[in-house]
FITOR-849113 format. One record per residue (C-alpha): z negated, y negated, x negated; residue number from 1. Coordinates in steps of 0.1 Angstrom, whole numbers. Layout:
     up  north   east  pati
      Z      Y      X   NUM
...
REM end
This chain:
     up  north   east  pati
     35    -36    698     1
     63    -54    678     2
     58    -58    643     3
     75    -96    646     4
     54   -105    677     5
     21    -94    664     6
     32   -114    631     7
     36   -147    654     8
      3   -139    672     9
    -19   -140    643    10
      2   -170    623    11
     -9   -189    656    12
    -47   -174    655    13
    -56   -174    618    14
    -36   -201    611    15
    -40   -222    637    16
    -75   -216    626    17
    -73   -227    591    18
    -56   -259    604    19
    -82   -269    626    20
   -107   -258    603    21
    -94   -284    576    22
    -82   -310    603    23
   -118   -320    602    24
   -117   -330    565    25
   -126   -370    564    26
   -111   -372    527    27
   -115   -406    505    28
    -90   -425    491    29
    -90   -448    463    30
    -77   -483    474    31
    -75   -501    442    32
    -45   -481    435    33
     -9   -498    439    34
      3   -499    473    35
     32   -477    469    36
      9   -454    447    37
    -17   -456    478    38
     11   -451    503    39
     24   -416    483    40
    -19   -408    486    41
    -21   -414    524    42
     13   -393    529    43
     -4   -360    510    44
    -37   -364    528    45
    -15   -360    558    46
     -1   -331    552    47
    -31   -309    528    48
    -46   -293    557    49
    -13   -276    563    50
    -15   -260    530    51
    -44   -233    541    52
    -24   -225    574    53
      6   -218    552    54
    -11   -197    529    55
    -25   -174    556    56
      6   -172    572    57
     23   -158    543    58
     -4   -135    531    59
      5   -124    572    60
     38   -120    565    61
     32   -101    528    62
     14    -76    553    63
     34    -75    579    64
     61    -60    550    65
     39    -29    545    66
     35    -25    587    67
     56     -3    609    68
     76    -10    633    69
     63     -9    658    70
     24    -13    648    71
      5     16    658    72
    -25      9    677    73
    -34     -8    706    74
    -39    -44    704    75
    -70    -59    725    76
    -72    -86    752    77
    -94   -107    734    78
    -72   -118    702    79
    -42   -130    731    80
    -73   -150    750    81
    -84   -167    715    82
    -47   -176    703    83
    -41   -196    738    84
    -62   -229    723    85
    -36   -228    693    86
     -7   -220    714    87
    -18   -250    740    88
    -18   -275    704    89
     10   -266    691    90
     33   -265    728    91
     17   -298    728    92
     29   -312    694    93
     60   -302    698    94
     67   -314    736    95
     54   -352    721    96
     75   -347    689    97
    110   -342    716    98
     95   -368    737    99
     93   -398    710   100
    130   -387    704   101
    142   -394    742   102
    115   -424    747   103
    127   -456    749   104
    114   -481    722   105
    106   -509    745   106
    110   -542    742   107
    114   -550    703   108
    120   -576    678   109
    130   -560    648   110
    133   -523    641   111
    142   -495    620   112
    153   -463    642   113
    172   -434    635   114
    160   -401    620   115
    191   -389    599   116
    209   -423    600   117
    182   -449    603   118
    196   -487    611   119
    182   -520    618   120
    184   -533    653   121
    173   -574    657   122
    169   -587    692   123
    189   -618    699   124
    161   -636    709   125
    142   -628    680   126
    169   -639    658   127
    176   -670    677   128
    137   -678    676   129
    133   -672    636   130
    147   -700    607   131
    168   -685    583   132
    142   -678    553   133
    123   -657    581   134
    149   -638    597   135
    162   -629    558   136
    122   -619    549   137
    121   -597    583   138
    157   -577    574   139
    147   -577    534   140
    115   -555    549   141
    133   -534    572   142
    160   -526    543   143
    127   -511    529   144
    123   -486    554   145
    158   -477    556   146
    159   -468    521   147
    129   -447    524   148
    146   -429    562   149
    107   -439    572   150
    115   -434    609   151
    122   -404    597   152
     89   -403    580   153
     69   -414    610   154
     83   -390    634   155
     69   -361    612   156
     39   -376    602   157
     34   -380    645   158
     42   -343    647   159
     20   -332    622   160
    -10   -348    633   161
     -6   -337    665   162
    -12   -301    651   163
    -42   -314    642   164
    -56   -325    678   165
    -80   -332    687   166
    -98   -341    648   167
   -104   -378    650   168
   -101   -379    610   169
    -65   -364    613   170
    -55   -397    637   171
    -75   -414    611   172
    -55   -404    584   173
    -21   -408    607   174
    -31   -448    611   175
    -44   -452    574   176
     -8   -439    562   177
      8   -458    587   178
     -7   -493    575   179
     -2   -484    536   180
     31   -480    547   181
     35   -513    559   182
     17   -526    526   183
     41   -512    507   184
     70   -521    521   185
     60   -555    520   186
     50   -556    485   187
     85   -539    479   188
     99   -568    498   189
     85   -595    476   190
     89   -578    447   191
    126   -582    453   192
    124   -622    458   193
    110   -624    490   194
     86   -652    502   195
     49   -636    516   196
     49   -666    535   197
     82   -665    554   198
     74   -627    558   199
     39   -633    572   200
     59   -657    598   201
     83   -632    607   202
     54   -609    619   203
     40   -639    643   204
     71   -644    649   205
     81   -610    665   206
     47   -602    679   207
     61   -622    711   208
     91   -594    714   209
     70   -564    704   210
     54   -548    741   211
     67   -514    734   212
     59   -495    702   213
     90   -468    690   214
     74   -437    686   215
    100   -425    661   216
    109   -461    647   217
     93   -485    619   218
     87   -519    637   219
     80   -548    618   220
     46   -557    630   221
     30   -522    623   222
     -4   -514    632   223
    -15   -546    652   224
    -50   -538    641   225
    -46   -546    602   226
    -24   -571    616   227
    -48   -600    604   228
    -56   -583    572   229
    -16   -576    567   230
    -11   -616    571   231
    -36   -627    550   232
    -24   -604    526   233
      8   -619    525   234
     -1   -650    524   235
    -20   -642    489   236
      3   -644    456   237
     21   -612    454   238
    -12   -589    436   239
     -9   -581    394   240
     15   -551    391   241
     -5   -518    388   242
      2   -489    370   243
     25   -468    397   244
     16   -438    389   245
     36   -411    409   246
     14   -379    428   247
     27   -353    408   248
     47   -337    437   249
     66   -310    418   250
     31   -301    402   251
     18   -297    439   252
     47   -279    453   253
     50   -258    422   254
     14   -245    430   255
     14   -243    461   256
     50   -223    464   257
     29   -197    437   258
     -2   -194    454   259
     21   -186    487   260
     41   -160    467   261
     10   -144    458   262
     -6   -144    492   263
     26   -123    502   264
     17    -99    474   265
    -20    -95    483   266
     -6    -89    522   267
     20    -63    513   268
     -8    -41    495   269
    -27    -39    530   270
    -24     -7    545   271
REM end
């Protein structure tokens, strides 16, 4: 057999293991943190149970450096038969990840959309239906998301907890990160000047326009389930500024990019 197409066999099998394995990880977060702070949390605790998968997929690849090509040896039945589950999740993930990109938004009142180039699109109605102070609050938010290319954001955050299927605590962790986003983006809103009250009245305002939901958009009324925690929220003077302290990313990446390096050492001395 192929060197190359055994290799992609058994990222699919053992890593596709590892993922599934570590989908299932509930995970706590602390919530007195600052929203942008809790936001940066959620996003990681989407993506950990990755981490595993990529580190047995390059110890795979550190061995399949010391393999000939072709691999000697016959390759049974049964390892094709058990990789089809993990084949099945990830043909899924990615046929939902090209759909949300051809998929209509629906019906909308305010939005962010665009993956590369995100923009702000306002229905007329919407913007006919809003006073000024609202319609200023709703755009001021929406800025927000364009700074930080969420649609962007979402769209992989969608894709990769569709690797995760079917874990419930993976969707879990998909909607808790998708209502810290909202939390922080409105905190970074009224940081900058804007009212919680004409914000809060932009959401009620546009929940009339929202019947669709864009798959790789940020909308303005978020999740509608934490939509009556999100107003009261906003409604509250802007919370005492906690210490934003920033997950130490490079730290993380730094690790993880040597603990990869030497999984491809410990594969190439297989024999």
């Amino acid at each position: 057999m192929e060197r190359e197409s055994l290799l992609a066999m058994l990222i699919v099998l053992l890593g596709g293991s590892a993922l599934q394995l570590f989908a299932a990880w509930p995970g706590r977060i602390d919530r007195e943190s600052a929203s942008r702070q809790l936001e940066r949390l959620h996003w990681l605790a989407l993506w950990w149970p990755t981490a595993p998968a990529l580190t047995v997929a390059a110890w795979l690849c550190g061995w399949a450096l010391s393999q000939p090509d072709p691999v000697p040896g016959h390759v049974g039945r049964l390892i094709f038969i058990a990789a089809v589950p993990f084949t099945i999740v990830g043909g899924r993930a990615l046929m939902r990840a090209a759909w949300s990109l051809c998929h209509s938004p629906g019906v909308y009142g305010i939005v962010t959309v665009g993956l590369l180039r995100p923009r702000i699109v306002v229905a007329p109605e919407l913007a006919k239906a809003l006073d000024e102070h609202a319609l200023q609050a709703a755009l001021a938010h929406e800025r927000t998301h364009v700074r930080h290319r969420d649609p962007l954001r979402i769209w992989l955050a969608q894709f990769v907890t569709d690797l995760q299927w079917p874990w419930t605590p993976a969707r879990r962790r998909f909607t808790g990160w998708l209502a810290a986003l909202e939390y922080a983006r409105d905190d970074e809103a009224r940081a900058a000047g804007i009212e919680g009250a004409d914000l809060a009245a932009a959401v009620i305002g546009s929940l009339r326009f929202q019947i669709g939901t864009a798959a790789a958009a940020a909308t303005l009324i978020g999740q509608p389930e934490v939509l009556p925690a999100r107003i009261a929220r906003l409604l509250r003077p802007l919370a005492e500024h906690l210490p934003d302290r920033r997950p130490p990313y490079l730290i993380v990446a730094g690790g993880l990019v040597m603990v990869w390096l030497v999984a491809i050492v410990l594969g190439s001395l297989l024999r």
